[in-house]
OpenMM code with the backbone's topology and positions (N, CA, C; nanometers):
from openmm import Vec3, app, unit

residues = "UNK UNK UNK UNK UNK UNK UNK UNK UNK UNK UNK UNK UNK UNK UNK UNK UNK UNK UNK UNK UNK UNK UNK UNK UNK UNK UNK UNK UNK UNK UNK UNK UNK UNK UNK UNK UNK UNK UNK UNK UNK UNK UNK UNK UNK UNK UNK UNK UNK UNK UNK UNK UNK UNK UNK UNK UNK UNK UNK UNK UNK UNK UNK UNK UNK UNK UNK UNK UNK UNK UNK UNK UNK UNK UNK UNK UNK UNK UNK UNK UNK UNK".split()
positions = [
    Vec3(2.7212, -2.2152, -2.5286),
    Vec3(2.6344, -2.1065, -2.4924),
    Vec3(2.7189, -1.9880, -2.4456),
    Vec3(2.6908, -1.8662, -2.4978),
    Vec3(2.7772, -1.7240, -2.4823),
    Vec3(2.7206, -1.7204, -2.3480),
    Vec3(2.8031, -1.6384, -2.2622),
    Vec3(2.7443, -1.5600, -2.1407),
    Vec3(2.7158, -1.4027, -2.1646),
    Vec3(2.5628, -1.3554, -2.1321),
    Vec3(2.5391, -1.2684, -2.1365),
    Vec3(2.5409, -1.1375, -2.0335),
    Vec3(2.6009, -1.0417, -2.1288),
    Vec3(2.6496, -0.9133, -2.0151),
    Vec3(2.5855, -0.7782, -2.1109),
    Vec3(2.5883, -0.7205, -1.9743),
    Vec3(2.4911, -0.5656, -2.0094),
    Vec3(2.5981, -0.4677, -2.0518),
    Vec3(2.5407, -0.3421, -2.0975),
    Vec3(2.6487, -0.2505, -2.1258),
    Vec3(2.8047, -0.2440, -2.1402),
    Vec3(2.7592, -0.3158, -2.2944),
    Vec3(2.9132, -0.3597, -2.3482),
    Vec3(2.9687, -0.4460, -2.3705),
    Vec3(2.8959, -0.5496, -2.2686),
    Vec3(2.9805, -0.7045, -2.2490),
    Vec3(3.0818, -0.7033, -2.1435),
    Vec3(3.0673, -0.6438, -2.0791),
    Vec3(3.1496, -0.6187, -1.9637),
    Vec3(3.1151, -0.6494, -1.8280),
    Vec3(3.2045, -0.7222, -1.7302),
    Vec3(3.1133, -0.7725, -1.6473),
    Vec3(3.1548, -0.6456, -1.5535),
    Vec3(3.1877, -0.5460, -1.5591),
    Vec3(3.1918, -0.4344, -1.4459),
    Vec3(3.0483, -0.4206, -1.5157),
    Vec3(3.0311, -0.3198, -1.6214),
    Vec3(2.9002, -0.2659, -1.6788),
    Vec3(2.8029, -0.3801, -1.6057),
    Vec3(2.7902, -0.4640, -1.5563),
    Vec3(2.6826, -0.5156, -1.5803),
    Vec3(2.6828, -0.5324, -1.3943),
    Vec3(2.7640, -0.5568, -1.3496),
    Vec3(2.7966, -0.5131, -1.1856),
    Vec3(2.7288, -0.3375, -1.1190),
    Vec3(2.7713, -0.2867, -1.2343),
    Vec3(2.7215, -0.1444, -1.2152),
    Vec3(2.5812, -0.0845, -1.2592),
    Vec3(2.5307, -0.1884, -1.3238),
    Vec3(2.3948, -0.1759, -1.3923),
    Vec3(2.2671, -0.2465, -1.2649),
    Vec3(2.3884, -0.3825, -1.2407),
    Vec3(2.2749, -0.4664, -1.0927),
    Vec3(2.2963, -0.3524, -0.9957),
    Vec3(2.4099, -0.2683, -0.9712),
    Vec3(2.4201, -0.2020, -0.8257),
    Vec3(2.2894, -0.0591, -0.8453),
    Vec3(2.3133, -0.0039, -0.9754),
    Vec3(2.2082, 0.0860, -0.9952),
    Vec3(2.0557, 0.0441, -0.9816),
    Vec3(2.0206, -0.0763, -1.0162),
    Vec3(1.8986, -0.1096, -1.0332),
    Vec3(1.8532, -0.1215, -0.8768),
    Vec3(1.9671, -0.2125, -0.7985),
    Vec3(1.8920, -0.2207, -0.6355),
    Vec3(1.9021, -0.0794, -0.5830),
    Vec3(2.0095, 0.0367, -0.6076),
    Vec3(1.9841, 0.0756, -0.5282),
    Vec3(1.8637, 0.1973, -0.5411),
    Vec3(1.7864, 0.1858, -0.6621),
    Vec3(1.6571, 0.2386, -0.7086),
    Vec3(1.5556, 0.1969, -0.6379),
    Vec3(1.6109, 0.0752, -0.6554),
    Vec3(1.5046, -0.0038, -0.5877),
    Vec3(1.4314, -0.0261, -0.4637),
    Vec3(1.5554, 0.0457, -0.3716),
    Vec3(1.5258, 0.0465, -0.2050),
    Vec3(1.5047, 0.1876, -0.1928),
    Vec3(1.5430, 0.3278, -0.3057),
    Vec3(1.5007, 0.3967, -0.2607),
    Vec3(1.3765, 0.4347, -0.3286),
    Vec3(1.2827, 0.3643, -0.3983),
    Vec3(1.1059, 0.3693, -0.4254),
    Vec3(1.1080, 0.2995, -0.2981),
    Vec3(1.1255, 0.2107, -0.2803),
    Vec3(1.0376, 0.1123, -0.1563),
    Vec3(1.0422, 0.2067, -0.0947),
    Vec3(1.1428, 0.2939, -0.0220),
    Vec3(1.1503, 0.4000, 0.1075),
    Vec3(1.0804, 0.5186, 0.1159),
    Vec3(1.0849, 0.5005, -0.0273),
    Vec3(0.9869, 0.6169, -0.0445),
    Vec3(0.8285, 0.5904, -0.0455),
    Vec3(0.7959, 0.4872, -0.0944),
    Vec3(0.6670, 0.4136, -0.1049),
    Vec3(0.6095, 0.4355, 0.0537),
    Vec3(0.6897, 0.3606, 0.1120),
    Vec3(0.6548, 0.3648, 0.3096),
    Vec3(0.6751, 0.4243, 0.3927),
    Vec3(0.7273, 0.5906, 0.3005),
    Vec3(0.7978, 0.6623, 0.4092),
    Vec3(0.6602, 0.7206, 0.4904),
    Vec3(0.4975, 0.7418, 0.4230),
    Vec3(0.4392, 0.7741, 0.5527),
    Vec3(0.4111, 0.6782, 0.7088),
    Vec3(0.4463, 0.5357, 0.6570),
    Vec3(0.4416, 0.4759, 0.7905),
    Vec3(0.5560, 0.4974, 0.8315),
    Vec3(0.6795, 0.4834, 0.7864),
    Vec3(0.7967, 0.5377, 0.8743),
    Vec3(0.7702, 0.6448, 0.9515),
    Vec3(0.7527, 0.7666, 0.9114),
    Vec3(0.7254, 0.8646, 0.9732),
    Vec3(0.5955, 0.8868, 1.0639),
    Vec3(0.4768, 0.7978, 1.0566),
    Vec3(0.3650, 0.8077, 1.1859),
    Vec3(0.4564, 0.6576, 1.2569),
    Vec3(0.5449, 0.6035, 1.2541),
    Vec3(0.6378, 0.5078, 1.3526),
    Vec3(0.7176, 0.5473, 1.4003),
    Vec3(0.7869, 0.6563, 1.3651),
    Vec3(0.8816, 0.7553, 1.4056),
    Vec3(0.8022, 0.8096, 1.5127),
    Vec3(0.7078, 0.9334, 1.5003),
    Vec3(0.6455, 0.9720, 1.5558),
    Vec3(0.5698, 0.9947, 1.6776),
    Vec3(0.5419, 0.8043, 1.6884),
    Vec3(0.4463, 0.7344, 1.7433),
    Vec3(0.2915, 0.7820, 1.7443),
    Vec3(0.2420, 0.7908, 1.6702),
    Vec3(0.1108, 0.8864, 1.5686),
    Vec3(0.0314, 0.7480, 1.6594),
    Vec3(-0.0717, 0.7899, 1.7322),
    Vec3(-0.1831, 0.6909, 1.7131),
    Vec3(-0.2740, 0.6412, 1.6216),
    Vec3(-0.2188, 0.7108, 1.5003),
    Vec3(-0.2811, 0.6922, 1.3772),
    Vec3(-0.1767, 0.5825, 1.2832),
    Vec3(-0.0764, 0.5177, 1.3387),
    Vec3(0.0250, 0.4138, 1.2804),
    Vec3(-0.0190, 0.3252, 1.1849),
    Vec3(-0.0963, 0.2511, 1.2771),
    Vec3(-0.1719, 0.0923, 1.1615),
    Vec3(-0.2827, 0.1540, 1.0662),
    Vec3(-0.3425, 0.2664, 1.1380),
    Vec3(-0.4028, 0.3106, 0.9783),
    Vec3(-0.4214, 0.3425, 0.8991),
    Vec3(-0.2447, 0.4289, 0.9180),
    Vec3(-0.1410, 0.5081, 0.7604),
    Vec3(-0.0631, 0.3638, 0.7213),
    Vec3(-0.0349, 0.2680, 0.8113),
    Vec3(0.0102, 0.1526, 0.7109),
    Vec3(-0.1011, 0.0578, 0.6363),
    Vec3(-0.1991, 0.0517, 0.6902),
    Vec3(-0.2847, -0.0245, 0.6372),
    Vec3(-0.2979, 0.0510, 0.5309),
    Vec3(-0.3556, 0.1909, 0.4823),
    Vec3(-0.3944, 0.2532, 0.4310),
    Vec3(-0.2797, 0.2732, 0.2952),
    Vec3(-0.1638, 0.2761, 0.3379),
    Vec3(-0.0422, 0.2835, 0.2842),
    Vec3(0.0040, 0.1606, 0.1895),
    Vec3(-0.0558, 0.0864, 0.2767),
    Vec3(-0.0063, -0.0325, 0.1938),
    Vec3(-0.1386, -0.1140, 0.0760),
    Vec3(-0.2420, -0.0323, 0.1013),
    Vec3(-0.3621, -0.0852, 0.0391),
    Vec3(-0.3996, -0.0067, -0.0913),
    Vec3(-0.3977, 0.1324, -0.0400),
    Vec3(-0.3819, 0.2204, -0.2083),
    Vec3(-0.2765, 0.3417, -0.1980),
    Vec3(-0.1298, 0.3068, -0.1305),
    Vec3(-0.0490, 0.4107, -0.1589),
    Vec3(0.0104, 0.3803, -0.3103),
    Vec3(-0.0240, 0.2843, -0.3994),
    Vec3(-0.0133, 0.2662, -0.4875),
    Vec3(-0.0793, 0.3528, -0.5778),
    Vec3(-0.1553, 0.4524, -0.5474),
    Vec3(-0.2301, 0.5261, -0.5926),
    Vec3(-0.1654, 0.6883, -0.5648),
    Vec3(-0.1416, 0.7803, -0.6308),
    Vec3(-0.0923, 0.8986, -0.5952),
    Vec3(-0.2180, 0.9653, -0.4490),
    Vec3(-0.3240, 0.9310, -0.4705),
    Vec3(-0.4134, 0.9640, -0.3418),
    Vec3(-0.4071, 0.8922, -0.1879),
    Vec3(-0.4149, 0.7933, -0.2633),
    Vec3(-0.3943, 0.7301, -0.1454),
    Vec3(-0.2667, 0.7190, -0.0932),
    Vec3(-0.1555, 0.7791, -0.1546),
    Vec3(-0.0201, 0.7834, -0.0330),
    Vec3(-0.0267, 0.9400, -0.0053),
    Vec3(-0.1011, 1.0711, -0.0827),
    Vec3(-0.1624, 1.1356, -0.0169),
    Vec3(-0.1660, 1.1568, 0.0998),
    Vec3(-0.2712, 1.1000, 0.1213),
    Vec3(-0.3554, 1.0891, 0.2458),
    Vec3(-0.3274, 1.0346, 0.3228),
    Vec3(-0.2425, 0.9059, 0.3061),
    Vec3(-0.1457, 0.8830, 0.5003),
    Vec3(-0.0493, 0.9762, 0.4923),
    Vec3(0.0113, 1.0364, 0.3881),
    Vec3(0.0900, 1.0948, 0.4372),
    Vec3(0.0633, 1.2641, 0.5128),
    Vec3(-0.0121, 1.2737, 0.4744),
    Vec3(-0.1022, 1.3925, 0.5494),
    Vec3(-0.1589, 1.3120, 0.7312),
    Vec3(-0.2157, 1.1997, 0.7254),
    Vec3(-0.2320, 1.1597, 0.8380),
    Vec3(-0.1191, 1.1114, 0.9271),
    Vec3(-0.0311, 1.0958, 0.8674),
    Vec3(0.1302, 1.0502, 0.9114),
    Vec3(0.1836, 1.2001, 0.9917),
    Vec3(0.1273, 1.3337, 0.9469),
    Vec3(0.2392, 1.3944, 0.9490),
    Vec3(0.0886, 1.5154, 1.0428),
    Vec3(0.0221, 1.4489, 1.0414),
    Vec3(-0.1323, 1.5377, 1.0654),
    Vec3(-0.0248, 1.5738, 1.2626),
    Vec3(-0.0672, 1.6737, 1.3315),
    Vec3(-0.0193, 1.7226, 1.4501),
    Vec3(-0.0929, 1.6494, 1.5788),
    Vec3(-0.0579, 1.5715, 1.6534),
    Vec3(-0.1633, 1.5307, 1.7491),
    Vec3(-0.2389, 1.6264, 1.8602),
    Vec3(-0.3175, 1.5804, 1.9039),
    Vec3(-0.3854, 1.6444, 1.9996),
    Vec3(-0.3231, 1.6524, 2.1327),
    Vec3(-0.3120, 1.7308, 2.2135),
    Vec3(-0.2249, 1.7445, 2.3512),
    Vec3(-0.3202, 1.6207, 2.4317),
    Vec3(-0.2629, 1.4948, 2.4965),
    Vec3(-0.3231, 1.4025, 2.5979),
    Vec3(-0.3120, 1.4820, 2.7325),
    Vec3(-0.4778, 1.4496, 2.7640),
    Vec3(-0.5041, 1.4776, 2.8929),
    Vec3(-0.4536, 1.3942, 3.0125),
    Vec3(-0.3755, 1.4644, 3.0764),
    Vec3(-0.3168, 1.4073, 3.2040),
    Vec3(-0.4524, 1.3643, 3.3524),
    Vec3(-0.4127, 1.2713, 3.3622),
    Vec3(-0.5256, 1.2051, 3.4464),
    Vec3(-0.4826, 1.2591, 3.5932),
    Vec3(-0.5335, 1.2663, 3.7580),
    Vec3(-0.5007, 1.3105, 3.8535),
    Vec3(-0.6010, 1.2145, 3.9286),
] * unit.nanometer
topology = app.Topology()
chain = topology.addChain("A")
for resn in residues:
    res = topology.addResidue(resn, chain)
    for name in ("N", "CA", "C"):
        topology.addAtom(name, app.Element.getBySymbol(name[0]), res)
């Protein structure tokens, strides 16, 4: 049985083909979740429901939209208690 290699037959090409593919790969994911990163960053009281939301139809160009608008939405000044 031959061993199979990518671009060329070469096992660099094919080292450099796995390194390209992950590192695509982590930067969709980062990009996929960057509105919960950023309402976690933040500390958005709106967190679990840009990830929920994020993770339920950011698969959808609308729905990552829209947490990311709620991710990035400005909070309200908290009233100090006395």
């Amino acid at each position: 049985m031959e061993d199979v290699y990518l671009l060329g037959g070469t096992v660099v090409g094919t080292i450099v083909v796995f390194l390209i593919f992950a590192v695509s790969l982590l930067v969709t994911v980062g990009l996929y979740f960057l509105p919960g990163i950023i309402a976690l960053i933040r500390g958005s009281r709106l967190t679990a429901p840009v990830i929920v939301l994020n993770i339920l139809l950011g698969w959808t160009l609308l729905g990552w939209v829209v947490a990311m608008v709620m991710a990035a939405w400005p909070e309200p000044p908290r009233r100090r208690r006395y």
